[in-house]
C-alpha positions in Angstrom: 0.0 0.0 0.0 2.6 2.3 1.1 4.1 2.2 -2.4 1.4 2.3 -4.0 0.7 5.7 -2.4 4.2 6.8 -2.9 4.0 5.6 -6.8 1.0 7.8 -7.0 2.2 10.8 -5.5 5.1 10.6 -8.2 2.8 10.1 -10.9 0.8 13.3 -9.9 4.0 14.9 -10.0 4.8 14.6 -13.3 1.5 14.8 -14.5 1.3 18.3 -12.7 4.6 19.2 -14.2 3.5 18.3 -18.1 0.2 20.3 -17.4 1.9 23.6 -15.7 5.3 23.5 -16.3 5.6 27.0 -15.2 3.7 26.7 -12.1 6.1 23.5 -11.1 9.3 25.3 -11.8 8.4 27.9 -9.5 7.5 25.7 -6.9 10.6 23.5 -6.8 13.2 26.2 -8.5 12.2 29.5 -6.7 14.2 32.8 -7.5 16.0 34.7 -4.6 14.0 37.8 -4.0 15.9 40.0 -6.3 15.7 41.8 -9.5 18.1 43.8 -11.1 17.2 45.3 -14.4 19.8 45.1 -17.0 18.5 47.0 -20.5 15.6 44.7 -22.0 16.6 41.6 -19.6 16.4 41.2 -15.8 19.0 39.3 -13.5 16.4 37.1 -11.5 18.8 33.9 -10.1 17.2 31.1 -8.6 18.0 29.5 -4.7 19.1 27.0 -6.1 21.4 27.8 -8.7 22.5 30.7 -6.3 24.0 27.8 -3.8 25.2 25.6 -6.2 26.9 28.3 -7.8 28.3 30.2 -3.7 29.7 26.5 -2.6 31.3 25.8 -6.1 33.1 29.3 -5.9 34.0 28.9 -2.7 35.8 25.5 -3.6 37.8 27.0 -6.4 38.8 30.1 -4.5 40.5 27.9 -2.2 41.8 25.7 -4.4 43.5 28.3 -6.1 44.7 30.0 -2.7 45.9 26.4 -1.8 48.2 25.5 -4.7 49.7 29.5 -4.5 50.2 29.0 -0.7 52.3 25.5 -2.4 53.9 27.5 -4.6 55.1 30.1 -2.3 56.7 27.3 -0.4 58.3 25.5 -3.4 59.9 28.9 -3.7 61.6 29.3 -0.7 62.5 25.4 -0.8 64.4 26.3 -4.3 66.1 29.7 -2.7 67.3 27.1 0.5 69.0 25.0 -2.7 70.7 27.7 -4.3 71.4 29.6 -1.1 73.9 26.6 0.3 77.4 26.9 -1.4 79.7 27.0 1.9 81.4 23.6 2.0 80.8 21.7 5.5 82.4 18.6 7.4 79.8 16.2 8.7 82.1 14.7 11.1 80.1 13.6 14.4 77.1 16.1 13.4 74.0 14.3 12.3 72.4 15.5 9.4 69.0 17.1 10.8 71.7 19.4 12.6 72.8 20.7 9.5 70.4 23.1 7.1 68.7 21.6 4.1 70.4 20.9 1.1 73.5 22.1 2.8 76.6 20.7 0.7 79.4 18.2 2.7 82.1 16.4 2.8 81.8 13.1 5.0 84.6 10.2 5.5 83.5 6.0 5.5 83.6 3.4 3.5 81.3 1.8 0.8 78.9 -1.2 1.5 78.7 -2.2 -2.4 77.4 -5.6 -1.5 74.3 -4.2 0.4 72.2 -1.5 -1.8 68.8 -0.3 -3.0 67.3 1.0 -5.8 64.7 3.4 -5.6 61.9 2.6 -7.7 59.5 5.1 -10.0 62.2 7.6 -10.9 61.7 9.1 -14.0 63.6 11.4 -15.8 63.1 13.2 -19.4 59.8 10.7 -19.2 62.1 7.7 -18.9 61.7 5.2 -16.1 64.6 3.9 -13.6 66.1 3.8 -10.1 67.9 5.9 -8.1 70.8 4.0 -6.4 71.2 4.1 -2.7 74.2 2.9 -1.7 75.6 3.1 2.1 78.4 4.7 3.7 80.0 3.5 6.9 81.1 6.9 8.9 83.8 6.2 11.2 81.5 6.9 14.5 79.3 3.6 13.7 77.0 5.6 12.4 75.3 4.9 8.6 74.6 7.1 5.6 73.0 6.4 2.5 74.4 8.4 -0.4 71.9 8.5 -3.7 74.9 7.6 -6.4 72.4 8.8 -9.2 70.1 7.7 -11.6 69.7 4.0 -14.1 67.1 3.6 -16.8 64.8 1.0 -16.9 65.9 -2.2 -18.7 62.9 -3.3 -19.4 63.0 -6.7 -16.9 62.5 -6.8 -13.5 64.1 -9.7 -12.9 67.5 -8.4 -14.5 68.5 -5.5 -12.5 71.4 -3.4 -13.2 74.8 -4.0 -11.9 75.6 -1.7 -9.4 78.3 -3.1 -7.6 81.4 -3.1 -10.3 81.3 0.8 -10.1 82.9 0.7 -6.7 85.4 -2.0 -7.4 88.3 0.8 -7.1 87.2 2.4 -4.0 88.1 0.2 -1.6 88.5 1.5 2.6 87.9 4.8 3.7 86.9 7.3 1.2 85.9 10.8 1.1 83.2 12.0 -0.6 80.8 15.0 -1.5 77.6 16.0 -1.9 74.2 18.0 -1.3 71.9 16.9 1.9 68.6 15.6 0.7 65.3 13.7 2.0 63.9 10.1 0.9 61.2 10.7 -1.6 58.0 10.9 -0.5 55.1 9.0 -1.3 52.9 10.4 -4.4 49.9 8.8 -6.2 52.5 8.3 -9.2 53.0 4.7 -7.9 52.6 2.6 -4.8 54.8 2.9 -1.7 56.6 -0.7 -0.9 59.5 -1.2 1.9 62.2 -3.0 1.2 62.4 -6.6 1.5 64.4 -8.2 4.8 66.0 -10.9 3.1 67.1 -12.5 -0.3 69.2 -11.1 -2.4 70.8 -7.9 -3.2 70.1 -4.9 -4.4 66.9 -4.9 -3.1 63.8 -2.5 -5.0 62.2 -0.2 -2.8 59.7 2.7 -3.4 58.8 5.4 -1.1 60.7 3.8 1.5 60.8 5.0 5.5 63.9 5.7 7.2 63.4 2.7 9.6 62.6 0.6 7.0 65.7 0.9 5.4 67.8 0.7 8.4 65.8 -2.6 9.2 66.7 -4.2 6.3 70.6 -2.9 6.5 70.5 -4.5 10.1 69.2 -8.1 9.1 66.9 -9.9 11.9 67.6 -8.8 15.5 70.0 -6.0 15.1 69.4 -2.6 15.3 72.0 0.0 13.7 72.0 4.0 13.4 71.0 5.4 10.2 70.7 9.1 9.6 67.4 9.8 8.4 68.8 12.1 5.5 71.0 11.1 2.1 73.6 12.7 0.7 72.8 13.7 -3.4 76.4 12.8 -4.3 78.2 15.5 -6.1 78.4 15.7 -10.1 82.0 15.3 -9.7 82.7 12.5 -7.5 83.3 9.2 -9.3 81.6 6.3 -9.1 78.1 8.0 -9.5 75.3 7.7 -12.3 73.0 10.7 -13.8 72.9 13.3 -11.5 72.4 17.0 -11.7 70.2 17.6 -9.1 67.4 19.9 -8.6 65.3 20.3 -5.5 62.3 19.7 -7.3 62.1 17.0 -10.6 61.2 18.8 -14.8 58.3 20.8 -14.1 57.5 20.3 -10.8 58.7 23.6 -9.6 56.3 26.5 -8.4 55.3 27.1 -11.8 53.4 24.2 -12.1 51.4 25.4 -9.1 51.2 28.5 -10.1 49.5 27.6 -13.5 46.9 25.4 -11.2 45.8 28.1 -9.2 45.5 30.1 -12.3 43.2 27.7 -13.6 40.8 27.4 -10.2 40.5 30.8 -10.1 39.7 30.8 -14.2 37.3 28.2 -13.4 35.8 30.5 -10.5 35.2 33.7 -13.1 34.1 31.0 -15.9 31.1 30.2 -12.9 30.0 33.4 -12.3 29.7 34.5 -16.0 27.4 31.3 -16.4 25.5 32.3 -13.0 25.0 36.0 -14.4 24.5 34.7 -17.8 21.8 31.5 -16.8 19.9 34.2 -15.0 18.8 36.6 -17.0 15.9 36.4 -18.4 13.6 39.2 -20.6 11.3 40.9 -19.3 7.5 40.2 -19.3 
């Protein structure tokens, strides 16, 4: 019974909205109680296109403030890069004592047998690893240095020789590089630790700190492992494709900049339909 009734209420419905369209669009699309004349036509909007259109705005206002507010901060993250040029020793310092992308020097000694390869890094639109290899400082301490970039082979059950590039630097070495921070995860790919055991290099993406340091120290060991890497310098030997940039091709503040260009464009697109929609000539 109950839907019966409810089936006939819809039917009336309709059938009152075929017979007097006008009179239902009133009653279910009411105008706000303004009219402005504008020549021949008169600006009369409706509630409900008046909401629709005040929440919308409001969203792409702040979208658009959102990805400036990015940009702004992308800025002063690329004046932090170009800003560090004084040389430093790392010595017993950790590196969250140091300031970002500050440039060092730093004594140890390669673990070639034991890296990673960071997966989904691209570069000119080309997929590969970034190679993570670590460094031994003489305090006990451990430091994974990012030795640059490898293209995709194609199989991921053939992954590239790493190893045989540090065959000549054998004990202590010193090195130099740029401070930097483990990529963090993005909806480009998924995030995946590396793997405790089997064989090495091991395939990691958006990897944690601890993570790493885990699978460094095997099962049951623990071992110290500073939470930054070191970008190895272009110069230093030993290293892959390089020339690092605090942000990757286009990823700078420009490309926020252009999005918050094009919320706000969508904003002023909206309020030229509103206006637009809701004039109407006068009877």
């Amino acid at each position: 019974m109950e839907k019966r009734r409810a089936q006939a209420h819809k039917n009336a419905e309709h059938g009152d909205a075929d017979e007097n369209p006008k009179d239902f669009h009133k009653r279910y699309y009411r105008q706000v109680p303004l009219e402005i004349a504008v020549g021949r036509r008169v600006f009369a909007p409706s509630w409900l296109m008046t909401v629709a259109t005040l929440c919308l705005l409001t969203l792409f206002i702040g979208l658009g403030r959102w990805q400036w507010d990015r940009a702004a901060t992308k800025e002063l993250i690329v004046a932090d890069f170009e800003r560090a040029n004084t040389m430093l020793e790392l010595g017993t310092t950790t590196t969250r004592e140091l300031p970002a992308f500050a440039k060092v020097s730093v004594r140890g000694v390669w673990d070639s047998e034991r890296q990673f390869l960071l997966d989904n890094r691209t570069r000119d639109g080309r997929a590969g690893y970034e190679v993570l290899t670590p460094l031994q400082l003489p305090d006990g301490r451990w430091l994974l240095v990012n030795r640059g970039w490898l293209a995709f082979e194609g199989y991921r059950d053939r992954l590239p020789d790493v190893a045989s590039s540090l065959a000549g630097q054998l004990g202590e070495v010193e090195i130099r590089g740029r401070l930097g921070e483990l990529p963090s995860y993005g909806l480009a790919g998924g995030r995946a630790a590396p793997a405790r055991v089997g064989p090495w290099p091991r395939v990691t993406s958006f990897p944690q700190t601890s993570e790493l340091a885990e699978a460094l120290a095997g099962d049951g060991q623990t071992l110290r492992l500073e939470s930054r890497v070191l970008l190895l310098d272009d110069a230093e030997p030993a290293g892959f494709l390089r020339q690092w940039q605090p942000f990757a091709a286009g990823k700078g503040p420009e490309q926020n900049w252009g999005y918050a260009i094009q919320w706000w464009s969508f904003a002023v697109l909206l309020l030229v339909l509103y206006f637009t929609l809701n004039l109407r000539k006068r009877v």
